[in-house]
N, C-alpha and C positions, 0 to 999 in steps of 0.2 A: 242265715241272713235275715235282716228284721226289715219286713217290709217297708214298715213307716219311716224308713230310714232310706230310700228309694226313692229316684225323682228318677220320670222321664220325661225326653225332649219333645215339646208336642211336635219337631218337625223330623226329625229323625229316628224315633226312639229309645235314644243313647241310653243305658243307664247310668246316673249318679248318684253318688253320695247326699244327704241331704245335709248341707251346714249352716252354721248362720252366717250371713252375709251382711258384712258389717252397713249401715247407712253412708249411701254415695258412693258404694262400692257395684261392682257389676260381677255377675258369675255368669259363664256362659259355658255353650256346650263342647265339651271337649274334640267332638266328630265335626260337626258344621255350625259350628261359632256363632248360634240361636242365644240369645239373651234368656236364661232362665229364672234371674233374678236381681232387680235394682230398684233396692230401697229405699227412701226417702223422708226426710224428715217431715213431718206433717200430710204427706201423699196422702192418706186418706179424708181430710178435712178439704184439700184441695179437691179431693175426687168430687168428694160431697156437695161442694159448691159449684163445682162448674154442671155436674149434672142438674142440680136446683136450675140454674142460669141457663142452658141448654132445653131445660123444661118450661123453662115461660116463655124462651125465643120461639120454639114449637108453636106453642100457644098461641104468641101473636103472629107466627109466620104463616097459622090455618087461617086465623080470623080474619085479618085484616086483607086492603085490598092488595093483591101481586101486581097484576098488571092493567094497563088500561090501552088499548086499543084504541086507536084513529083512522078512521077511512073513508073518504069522502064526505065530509063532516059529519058522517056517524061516529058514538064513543060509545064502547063498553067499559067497563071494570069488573074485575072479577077475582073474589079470593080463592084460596084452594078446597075450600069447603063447599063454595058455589061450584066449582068444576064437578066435584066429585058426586054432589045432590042432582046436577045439572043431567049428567050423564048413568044416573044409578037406576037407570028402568030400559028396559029396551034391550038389544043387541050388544050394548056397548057397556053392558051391568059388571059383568066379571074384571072390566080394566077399571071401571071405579071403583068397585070394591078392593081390589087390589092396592090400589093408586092412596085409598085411603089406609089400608092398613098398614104396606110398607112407607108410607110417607107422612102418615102423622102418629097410629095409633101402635105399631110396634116399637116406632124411635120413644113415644114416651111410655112407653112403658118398661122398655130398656130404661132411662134415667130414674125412672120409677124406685127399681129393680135395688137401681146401684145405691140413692139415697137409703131407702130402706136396711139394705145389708152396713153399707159404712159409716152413716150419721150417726149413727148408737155407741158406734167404738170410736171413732174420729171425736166424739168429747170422753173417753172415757168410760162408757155403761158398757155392761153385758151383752153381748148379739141380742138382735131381736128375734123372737120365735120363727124357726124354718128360716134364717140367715142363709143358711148355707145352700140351701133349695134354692132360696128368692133367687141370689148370687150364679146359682146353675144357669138360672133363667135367661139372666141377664147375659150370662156367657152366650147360651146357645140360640136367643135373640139378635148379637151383633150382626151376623151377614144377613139379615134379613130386615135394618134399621138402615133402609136407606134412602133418609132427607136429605145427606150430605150429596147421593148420589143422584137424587133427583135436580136442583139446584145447577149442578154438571150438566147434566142436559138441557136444563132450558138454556142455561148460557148459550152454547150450540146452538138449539133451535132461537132463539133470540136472532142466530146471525142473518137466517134464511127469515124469519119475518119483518126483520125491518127494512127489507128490500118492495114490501107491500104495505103494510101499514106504519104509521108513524106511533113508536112504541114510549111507554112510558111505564118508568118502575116503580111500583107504588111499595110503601115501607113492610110487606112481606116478605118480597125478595130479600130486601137487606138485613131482615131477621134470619131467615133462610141462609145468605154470605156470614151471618156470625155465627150465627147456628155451626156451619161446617168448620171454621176453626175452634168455636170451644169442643167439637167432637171429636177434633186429632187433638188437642189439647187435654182432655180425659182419656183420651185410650193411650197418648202417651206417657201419662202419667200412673196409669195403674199398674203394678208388677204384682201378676196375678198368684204366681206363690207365698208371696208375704201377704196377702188377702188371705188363703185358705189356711197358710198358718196362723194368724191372727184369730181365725174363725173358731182354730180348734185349739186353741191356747187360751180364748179368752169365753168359752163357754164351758170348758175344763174350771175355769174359777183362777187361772194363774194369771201372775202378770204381764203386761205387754211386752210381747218380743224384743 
């Protein structure tokens, strides 16, 4: 049996056959009918872009202001970078340092991750050095990339303070609501075995799958 010839299910660990799978086609797992592979024509130029795009929504959804407060004609504004600076001394150190890493600085560096590994073969060149590592990264970065899931919860909290203060959303949030659809937008668009075959087809020197 030739290993390289082996695929397993990441949720089951079925074994199968590895073939190629034609573009728009889907291969799934025999035992519990997991997507193990769906190709796409351009998929990684599209990967490539939307994480570019998802990395400056980041950008502007740390900088800028989120939200603006009103309470008895007091007003604050406050972006998420002032939150996070706001609160990063004292007692309250480990949830801002947290706050910042899973909310801005491991989401871009996930996009980071994926541009770096796909852009080089999404026009055509050679993986860029340690490809395949960056790409690990980027893998086992996702459960821990979560701006989409932060955004989630203020909505929520949004409901209980607008019963106190008079709320106002200032254009981070809504970088933050596109933010979270180009994010299911790249991860539904990636089929991660045609990434790692690509990876090692096209640092071999052979042609595109």
């Amino acid at each position: 049996m030739n290993l390289d010839q082996i695929i397993a299910c990441p949720v089951c660990d079925a074994l199968h056959h590895d073939q190629d799978v034609k573009k728009h086609s889907t291969a799934k797992c025999a035992r519990c009918g997991t997507v193990l592979a769906a190709p796409k024509s351009g998929a990684m130029t599209r990967i490539a872009m939307l994480s570019l795009t998802a990395l400056i929504l980041l950008i502007a959804a740390a900088c800028f202001p989120f939200l603006a407060l009103e309470a008895q004609g007091f007003s604050h504004r406050a972006s998420v970078l002032d939150t996070v600076m706001a609160f990063s001394s004292g007692p309250m150190a480990p949830l801002s340092l947290a706050t910042g890493f899973l909310i801005v600085l491991l989401p871009a560096a996930r996009y980071c991750a994926l541009i770096y590994t796909l852009a080089p073969m999404a026009i055509g060149w050679r993986p860029a050095p340690q490809a395949a590592r960056v790409y690990t990264w980027a893998e086992r970065l996702k459960p821990w990339a979560m701006a989409e899931i932060f955004i989630i919860g203020v909505a929520v909290a949004l409901v209980k303070v607008s019963g106190l203060a008079r709320v106002e959303l200032g254009p981070a949030f809504w970088a933050f609501a596109a933010l979270l659809v180009v994010t299911i937008l790249t991860d539904s668009a990636i089929c991660r075995l045609t990434v790692w075959k690509t990876l090692k087809i096209r640092s071999s020197g052979q042609s595109e799958i």
